[in-house]
N, C-alpha and C positions, 0 to 999 in steps of 0.2 A: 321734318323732324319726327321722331318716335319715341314712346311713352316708356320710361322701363322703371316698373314699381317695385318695391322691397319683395311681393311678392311674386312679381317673374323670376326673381335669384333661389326661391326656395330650394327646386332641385338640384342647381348648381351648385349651392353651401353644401347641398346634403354629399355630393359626388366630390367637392374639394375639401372634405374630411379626411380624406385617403392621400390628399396628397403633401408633400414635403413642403417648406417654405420655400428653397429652390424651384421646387417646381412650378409654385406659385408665381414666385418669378418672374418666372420664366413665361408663362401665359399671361402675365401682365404687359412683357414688354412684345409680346405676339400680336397680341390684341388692341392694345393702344399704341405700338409705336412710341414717337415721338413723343407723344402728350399723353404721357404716365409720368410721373415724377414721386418719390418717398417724401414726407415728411418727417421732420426729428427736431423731437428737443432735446437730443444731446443726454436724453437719461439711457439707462441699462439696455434697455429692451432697442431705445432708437438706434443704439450704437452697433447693437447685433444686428439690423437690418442693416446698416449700414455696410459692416462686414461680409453680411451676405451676399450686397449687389456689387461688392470689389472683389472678394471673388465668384460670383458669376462671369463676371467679365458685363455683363451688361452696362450698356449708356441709357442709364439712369439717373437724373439730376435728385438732389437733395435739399427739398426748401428747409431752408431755417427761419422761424420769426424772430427777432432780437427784440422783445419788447422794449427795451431802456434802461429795462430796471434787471437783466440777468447777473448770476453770479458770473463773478470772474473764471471761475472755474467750467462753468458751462460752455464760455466765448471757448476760453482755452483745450475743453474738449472739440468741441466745432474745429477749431484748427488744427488738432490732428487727426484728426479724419480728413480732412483737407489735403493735409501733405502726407499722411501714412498710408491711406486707400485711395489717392488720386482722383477721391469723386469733386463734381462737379457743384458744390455745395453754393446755392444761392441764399442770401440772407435778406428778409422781407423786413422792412421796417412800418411802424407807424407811424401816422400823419402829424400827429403832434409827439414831441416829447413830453416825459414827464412833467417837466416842470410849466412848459403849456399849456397840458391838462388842467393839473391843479387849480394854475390860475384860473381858469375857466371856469370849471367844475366843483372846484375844491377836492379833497382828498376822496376820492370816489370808492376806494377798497374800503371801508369801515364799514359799512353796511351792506344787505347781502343783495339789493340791488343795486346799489355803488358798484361793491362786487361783478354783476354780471354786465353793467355799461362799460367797466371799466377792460374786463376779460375781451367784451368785444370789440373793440375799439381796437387794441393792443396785441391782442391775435388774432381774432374772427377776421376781420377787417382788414389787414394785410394781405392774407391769402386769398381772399374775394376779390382784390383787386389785380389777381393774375388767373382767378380759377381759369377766366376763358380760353388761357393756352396752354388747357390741359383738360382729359377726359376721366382723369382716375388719379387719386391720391392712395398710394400707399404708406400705411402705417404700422404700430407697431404695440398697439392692445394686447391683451392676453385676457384671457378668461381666468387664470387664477389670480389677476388684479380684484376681483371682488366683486362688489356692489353691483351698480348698473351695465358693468362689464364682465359679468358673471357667465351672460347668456351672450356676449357682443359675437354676428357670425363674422365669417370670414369675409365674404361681401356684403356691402351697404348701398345703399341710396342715399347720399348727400344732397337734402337739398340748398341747402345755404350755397353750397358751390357749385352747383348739378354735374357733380360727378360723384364717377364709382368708386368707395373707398375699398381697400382692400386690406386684410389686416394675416399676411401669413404667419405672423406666431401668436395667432388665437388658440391653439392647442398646446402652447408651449407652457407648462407649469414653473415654478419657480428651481426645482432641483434639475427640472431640462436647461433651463438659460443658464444654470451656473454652471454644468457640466459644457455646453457650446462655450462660453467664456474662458472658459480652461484650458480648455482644447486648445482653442484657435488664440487665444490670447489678444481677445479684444479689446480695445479701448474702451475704459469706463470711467466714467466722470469723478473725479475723487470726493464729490460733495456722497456718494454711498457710500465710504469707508466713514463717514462721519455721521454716521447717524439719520442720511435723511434719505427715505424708503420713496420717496416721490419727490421731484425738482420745477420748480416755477422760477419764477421772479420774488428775485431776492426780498422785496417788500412783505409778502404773504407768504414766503414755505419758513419750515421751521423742521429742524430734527422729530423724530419719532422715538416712542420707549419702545421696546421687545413687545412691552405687552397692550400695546396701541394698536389702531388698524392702520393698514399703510399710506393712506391719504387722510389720517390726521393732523400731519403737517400741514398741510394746505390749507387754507384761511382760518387756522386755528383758534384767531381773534373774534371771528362771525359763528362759532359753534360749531353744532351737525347741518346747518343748514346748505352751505355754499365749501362742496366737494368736487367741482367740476367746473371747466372755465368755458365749454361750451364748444369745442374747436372739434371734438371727433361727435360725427351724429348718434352716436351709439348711447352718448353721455344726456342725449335731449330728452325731452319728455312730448314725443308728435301729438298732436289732437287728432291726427287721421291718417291713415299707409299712404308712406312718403312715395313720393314718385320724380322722375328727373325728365328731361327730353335731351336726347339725342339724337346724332342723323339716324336711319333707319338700318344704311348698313354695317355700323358699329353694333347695334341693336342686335343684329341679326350672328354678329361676331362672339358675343361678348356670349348672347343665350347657344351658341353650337348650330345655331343654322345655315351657318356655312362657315365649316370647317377647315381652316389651313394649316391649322398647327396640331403639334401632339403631347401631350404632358403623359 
């Protein structure tokens, strides 16, 4: 196995600034093969990636986490992506159900580290129990999302999952994704026609004002504190430059040292 730190990606962020989310793509599914897989939760942004790998043509699977507690409206997007772009959407569930939890725990979202036991259990923790048959998660971040994804590149270093996250519409602004949405007449979740600028688990999101940030929905009962549920690494806060291990000649694939593909 071989070492690939947030800082082996430097040059390669700086040179996949040039290029398209298709193209992105498309060197995702170069590179990894098999074991790349898209994540979505069914909001705006996941749904255009979703579109994107139905028409590429690529076999690209699509994890979905179902924590328990989603809105019906989210399941209900999940299924037509299903049967309108033919992807091959897998749905991860957690260990316990909600009502499980509670018992156990008690209501664990009321406080902001209830909050983050509860975020990861619920999503962290699903996906960690498949990360191993897979090298790279692709996502669906943007940098005019805000906050701590302000600055999010286009490659990461995961190490909760020790894989490569990939995020092709990091350069996509918000008047870019509505204009691709139009176009192409994607499927979007109807909880955005109602008011809510970011989508969780029906227990913690809540609609947004115009003149709110757009992840004020989200545990709007715990304050500014608890804006992130912990599942893209972009949202953590590392103590030290994260690093993954891989076989060596993934390594050697992923940095251009030996090249078989062309973007």
């Amino acid at each position: 196995m071989a070492r690939l730190s947030q800082a082996d990606l430097v040059d390669l962020n700086h040179k996949f600034e040039q290029r398209t989310p298709q193209e992105l793509l498309q060197w995702a599914k170069q590179t990894f093969g098999a074991r790349v897989a898209s994540i979505s939760a069914m909001q705006m942004s996941g749904t255009v990636v979703c579109h994107m790998i139905h028409t590429s043509g690529a076999d690209i699977p699509t994890l979905f986490v179902d924590t328990g507690v989603m809105f019906q409206e989210t399941l209900a997007t999940r299924d037509r992506v299903m049967k309108e772009y033919g992807l091959n959407v897998i749905t991860l569930h957690p260990e316990q159900t909600m009502e499980e939890q509670t018992e156990q725990h008690g209501v664990l979202y009321l406080t902001p580290e209830g909050q983050e036991q509860c975020c990861h259990a619920r999503k962290v923790e699903p996906l960690r129990k498949v990360a191993g048959e897979y090298d790279a998660f692709i996502g669906s971040l943007r940098r005019s999302d805000g906050g701590k994804r302000a600055v999010c590149p286009i490659l990461s270093v995961d190490v909760e999952t020790n894989t490569v996250r990939i995020n092709p519409l990091a350069e996509f602004d918000d008047d870019h994704l509505a204009t691709y949405i139009e176009e192409h007449n994607v499927i979007v979740n109807p909880l955005h026609s109602q008011g809510f600028t970011t989508i969780g688990c029906n227990r913690c999101t809540t609609p947004v004002l115009p003149s709110e940030p757009k992840r004020a929905g989200r545990w709007r009962h715990l304050g500014p504190w608890s804006v992130y549920c912990g599942i893209n690494p972009s949202d953590r806060d590392p103590s030290h430059s994260p690093s993954i291990e891989l076989p060596q000649e993934l390594v050697d694939r992923v940095l251009g040292r030996m090249t078989d593909y062309m973007i």
